[in-house]
C-alpha positions as CSV (number, residue, x, y, z in Angstrom):
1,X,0.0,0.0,0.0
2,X,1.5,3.5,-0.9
3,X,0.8,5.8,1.7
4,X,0.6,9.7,1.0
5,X,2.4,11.5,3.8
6,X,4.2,14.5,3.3
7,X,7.9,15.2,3.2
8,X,8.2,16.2,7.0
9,X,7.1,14.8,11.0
10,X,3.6,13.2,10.3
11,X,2.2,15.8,7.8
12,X,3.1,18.5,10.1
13,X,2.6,22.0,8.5
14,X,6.8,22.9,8.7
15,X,5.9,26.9,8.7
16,X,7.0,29.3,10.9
17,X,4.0,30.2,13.8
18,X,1.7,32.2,12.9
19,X,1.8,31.4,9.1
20,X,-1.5,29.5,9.1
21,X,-2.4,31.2,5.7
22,X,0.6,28.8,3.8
23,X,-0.4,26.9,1.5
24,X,1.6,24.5,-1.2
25,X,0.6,24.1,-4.6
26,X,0.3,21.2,-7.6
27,X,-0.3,21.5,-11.2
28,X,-1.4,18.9,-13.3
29,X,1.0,19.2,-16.1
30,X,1.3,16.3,-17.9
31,X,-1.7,15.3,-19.8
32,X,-1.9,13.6,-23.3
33,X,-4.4,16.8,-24.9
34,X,-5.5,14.1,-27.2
35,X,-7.8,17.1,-28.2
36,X,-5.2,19.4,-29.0
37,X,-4.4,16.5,-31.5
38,X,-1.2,15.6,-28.6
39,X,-0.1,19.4,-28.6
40,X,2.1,20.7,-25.9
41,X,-0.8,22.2,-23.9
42,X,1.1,23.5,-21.3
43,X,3.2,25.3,-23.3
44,X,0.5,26.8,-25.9
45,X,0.1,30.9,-25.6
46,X,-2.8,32.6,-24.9
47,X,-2.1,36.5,-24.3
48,X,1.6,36.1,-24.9
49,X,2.1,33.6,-21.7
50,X,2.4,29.7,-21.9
51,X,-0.8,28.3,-20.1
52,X,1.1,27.0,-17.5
53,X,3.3,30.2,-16.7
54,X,-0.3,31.6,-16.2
55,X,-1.4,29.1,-13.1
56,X,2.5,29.3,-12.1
57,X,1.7,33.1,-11.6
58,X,-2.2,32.7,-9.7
59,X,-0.1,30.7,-7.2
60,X,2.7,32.3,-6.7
61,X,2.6,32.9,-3.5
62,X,2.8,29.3,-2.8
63,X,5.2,28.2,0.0
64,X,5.7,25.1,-2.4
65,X,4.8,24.7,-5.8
66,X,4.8,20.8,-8.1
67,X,4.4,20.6,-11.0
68,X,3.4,17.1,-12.0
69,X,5.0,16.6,-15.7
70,X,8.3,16.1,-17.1
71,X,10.5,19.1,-16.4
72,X,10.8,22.3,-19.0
73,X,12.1,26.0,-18.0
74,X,10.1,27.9,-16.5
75,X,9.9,31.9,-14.9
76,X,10.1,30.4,-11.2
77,X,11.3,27.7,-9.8
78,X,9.2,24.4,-9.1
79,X,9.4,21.1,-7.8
80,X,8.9,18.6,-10.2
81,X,7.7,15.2,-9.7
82,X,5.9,12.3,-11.9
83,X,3.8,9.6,-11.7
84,X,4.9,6.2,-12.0
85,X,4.0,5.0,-15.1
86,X,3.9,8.5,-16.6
87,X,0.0,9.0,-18.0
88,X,-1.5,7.4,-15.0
89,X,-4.1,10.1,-15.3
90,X,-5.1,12.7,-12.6
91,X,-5.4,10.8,-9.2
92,X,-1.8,8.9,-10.1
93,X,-0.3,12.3,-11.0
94,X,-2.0,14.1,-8.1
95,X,-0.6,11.1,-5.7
96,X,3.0,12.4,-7.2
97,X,2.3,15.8,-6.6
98,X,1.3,15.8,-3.6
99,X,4.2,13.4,-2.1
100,X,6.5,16.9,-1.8
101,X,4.2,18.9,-0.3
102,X,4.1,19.8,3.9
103,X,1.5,22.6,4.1
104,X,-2.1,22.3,5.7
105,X,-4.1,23.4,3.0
106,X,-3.2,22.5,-0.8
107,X,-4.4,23.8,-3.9
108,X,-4.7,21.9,-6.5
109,X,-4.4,23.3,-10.3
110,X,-4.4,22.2,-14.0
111,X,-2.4,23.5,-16.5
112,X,-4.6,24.9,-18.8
113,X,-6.9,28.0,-16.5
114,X,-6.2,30.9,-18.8
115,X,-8.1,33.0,-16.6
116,X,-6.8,32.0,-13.0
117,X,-5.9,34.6,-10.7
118,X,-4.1,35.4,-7.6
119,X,-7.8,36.4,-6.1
120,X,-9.2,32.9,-7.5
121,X,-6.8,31.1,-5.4
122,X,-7.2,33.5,-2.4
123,X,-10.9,33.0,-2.8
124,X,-11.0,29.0,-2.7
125,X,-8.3,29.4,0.6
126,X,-11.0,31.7,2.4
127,X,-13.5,29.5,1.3
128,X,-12.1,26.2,2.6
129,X,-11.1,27.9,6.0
130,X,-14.7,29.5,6.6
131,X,-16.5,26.3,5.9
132,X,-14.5,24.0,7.9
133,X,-15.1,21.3,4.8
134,X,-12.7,19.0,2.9
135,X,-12.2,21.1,0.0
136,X,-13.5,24.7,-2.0
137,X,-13.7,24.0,-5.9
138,X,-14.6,26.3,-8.3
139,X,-18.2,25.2,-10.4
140,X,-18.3,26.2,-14.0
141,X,-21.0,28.2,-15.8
142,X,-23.2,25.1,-16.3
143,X,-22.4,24.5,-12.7
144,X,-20.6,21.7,-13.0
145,X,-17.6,20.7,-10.0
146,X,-13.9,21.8,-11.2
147,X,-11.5,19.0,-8.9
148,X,-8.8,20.8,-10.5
149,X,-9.7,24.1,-9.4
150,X,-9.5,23.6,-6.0
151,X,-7.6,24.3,-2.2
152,X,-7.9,20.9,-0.4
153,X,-7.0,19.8,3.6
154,X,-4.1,17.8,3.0
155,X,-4.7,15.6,5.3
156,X,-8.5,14.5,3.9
157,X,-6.9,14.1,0.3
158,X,-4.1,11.5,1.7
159,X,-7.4,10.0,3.3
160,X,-9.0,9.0,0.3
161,X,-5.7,8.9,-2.0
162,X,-4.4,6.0,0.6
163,X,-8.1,4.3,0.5
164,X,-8.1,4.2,-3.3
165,X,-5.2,3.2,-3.6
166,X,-5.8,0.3,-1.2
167,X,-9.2,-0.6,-2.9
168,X,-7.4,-0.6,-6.6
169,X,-3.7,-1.9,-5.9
170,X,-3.1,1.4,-7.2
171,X,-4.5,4.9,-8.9
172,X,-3.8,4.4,-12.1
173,X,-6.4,5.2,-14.9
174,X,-9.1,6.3,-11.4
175,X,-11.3,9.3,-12.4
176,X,-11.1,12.0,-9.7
177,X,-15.0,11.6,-9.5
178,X,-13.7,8.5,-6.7
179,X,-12.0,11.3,-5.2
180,X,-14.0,13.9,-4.8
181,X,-17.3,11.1,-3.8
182,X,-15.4,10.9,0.0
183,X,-14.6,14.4,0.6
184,X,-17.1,17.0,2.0
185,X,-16.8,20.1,-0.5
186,X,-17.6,23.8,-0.4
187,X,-18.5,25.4,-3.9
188,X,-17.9,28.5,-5.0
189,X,-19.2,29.6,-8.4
190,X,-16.8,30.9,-11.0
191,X,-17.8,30.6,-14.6
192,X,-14.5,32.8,-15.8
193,X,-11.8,31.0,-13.8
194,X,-13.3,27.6,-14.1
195,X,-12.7,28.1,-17.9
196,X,-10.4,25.5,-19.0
197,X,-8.8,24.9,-22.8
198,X,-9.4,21.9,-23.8
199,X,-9.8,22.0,-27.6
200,X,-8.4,24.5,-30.3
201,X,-11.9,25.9,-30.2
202,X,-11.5,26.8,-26.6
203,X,-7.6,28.6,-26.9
204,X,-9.3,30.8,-29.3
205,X,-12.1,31.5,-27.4
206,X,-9.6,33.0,-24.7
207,X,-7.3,34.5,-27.2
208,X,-10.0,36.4,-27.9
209,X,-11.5,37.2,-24.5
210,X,-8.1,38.4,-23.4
211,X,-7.6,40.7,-26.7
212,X,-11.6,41.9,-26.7
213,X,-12.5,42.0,-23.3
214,X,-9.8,41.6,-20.8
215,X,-7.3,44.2,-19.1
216,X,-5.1,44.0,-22.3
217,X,-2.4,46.2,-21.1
218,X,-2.3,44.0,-17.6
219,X,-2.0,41.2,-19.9
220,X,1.0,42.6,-22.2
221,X,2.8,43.7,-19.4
222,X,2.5,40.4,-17.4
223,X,3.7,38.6,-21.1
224,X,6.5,41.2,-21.4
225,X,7.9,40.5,-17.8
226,X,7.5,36.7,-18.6
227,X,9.3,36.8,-21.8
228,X,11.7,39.1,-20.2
229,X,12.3,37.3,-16.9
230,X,11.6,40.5,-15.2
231,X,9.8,39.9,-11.8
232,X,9.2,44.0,-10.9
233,X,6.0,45.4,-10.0
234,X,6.1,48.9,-10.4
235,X,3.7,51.6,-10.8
236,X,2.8,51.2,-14.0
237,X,0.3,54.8,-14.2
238,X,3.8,56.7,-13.2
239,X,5.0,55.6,-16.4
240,X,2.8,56.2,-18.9
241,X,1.7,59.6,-17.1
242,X,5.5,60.1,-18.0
243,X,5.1,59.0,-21.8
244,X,2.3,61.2,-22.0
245,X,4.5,64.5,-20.7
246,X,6.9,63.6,-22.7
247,X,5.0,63.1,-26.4
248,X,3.1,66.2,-25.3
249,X,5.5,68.5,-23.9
250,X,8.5,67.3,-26.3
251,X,7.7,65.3,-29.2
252,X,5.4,61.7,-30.0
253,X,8.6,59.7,-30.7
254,X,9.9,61.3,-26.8
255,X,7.7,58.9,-24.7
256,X,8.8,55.4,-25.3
257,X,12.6,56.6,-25.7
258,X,12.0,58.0,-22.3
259,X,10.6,55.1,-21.1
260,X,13.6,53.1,-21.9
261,X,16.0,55.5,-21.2
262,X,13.9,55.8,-17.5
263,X,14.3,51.9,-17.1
264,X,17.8,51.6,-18.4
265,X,18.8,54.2,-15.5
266,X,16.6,52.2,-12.8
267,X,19.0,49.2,-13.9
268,X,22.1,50.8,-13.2
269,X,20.7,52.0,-9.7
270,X,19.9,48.7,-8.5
271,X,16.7,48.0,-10.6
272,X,13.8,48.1,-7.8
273,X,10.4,49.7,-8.3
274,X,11.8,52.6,-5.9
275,X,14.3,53.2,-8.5
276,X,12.4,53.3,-11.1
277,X,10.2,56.2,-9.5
278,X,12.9,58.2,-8.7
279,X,14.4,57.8,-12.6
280,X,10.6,58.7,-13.8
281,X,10.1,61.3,-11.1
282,X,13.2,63.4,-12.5
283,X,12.3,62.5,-16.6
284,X,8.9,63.7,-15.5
285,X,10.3,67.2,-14.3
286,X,12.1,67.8,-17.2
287,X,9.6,67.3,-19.5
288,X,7.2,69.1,-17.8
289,X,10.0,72.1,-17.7
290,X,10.7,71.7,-21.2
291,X,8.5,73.9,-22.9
292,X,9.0,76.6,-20.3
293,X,12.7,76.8,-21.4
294,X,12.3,80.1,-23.5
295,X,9.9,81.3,-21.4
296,X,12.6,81.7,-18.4
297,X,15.0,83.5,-20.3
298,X,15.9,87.0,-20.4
299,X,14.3,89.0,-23.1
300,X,15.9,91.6,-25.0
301,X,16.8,94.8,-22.5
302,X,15.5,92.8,-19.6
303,X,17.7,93.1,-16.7
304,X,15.8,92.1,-14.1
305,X,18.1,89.2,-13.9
306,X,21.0,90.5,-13.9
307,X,23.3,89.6,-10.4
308,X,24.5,92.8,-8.4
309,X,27.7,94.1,-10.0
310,X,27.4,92.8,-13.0
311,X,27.7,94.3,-16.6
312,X,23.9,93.7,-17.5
313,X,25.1,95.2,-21.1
């Protein structure tokens, strides 16, 4: 019998006191996509970000993070693991994922939420806490239960991971509806985050909900800082309040050469977002001054500014 206890004393949760909002994290990675025609589904883009970078960010905050699949670059570092045979479907590959994990509370992901926030995963966490229950998934817009959209007591998915396990000689090739059928759920409603991509006909749908309807320049700059390997948060109105002085007060082509040059300096000064607000707060100045330039000279015969003692001829 394989029994799921954590890597640590008895399950333990191994955080310092008072951290009793910790949570770990794993992603089900490592699917076929048969509907994707065997596609790399983690790895397909939708608003400039791999699908998986996109869950990696919602749960960032993760004290741990596994990501059940065979491993492949990505922004931050994860644990990987695998289950043994590889394709074992989800309870086999959640039985792997959850093997590294120590925390309390886990949530548990798939690879393919385009539209899975930081406040989705904050949202099943308070929801799992309040209600004192097994488990918080999400339900989808035809109210259906998402298992893999979900925070989960650690301890209650061991439970039935072991008694499976038991009952099969194994999880291999289980549906997670065995799963879920011994835990006592809480469900929150959430017909956006529940979205999942499971066909061609789905990653366009999001494409196009990100493009037409979502915060597109959230998006770009979240895809720009992925591609980038930039991991800055920085006040992002301060900088195009800046572009705008600039093309106004100077010239169109002013604002994103100011921009750069702004961000170049913030990199020699150490890179944070305080020094980028002081490199925008001075560009800012001088564009704003720049028009006044003639205005602040002298005119002809003036010699109003002339110093004491001086030849104002």
């Amino acid at each position: 019998m394989t029994s799921y206890e954590p890597a640590g004393a008895a399950g333990a949760d191994l955080a310092a006191p008072g951290a009793d909002l910790a949570y770990d994290a794993v992603v089900l990675a490592g699917g076929a996509a048969r509907r994707l025609g065997g596609a790399d589904k983690p790895g397909v883009r939708v608003g400039g970000r791999a699908l998986l970078e996109r869950v990696l960010a919602a749960c960032a905050d993760a004290r741990t993070t596994v990501v059940v699949a065979d491993p492949r670059p990505t922004a931050r570092p994860v644990t990987w693991a695998r289950e043994d045979p590889p394709g074992g479907g989800p309870l086999a590959a959640l039985g792997a994922g959850l093997r590294p994990t120590t925390a309390r509370d886990v949530v548990v992901l798939s690879a393919d939420l385009p539209f899975l926030t930081a406040g989705t995963v904050r949202r099943l966490l308070t929801a799992l806490r309040a209600a004192g229950t097994d488990g918080a998934l999400l339900t989808d817009a035809d109210g259906r239960d998402q298992p893999l959209v979900a925070a989960y007591r650690a301890s209650a998915l061991r439970r039935e991971l072991t008694t499976l396990t038991t009952a099969h000689d194994g999880l291999t090739g289980l549906p997670l509806r065995r799963l879920t059928a011994g835990l006592h759920l809480t469900r929150v409603p959430d017909p956006v985050a529940s979205f999942d991509c499971d066909t061609w006909d789905d990653i366009a749908a999001a494409r196009a909900r990100i493009r037409e309807h979502g915060p597109v320049l959230d998006e770009w700059i979240s895809a720009v800082k992925d591609e980038l390997g930039i991991e800055l948060d920085v006040d992002t109105g301060v900088l195009l309040d800046l572009a705008r002085d600039a093309a106004h007060n100077v010239a169109r082509p002013g604002a994103p050469l100011t921009t750069f040059l702004v961000g170049y300096a913030a990199a020699q000064a150490g890179g944070g977002p305080e020094a980028v607000a002081e490199a925008a707060r001075k560009a800012t100045a001088l564009a704003l001054a720049w028009p006044d330039e003639d205005a602040s000279d002298p005119k002809p015969g003036d010699t109003s500014g002339a110093q004491p003692g001086t030849d104002a001829g």
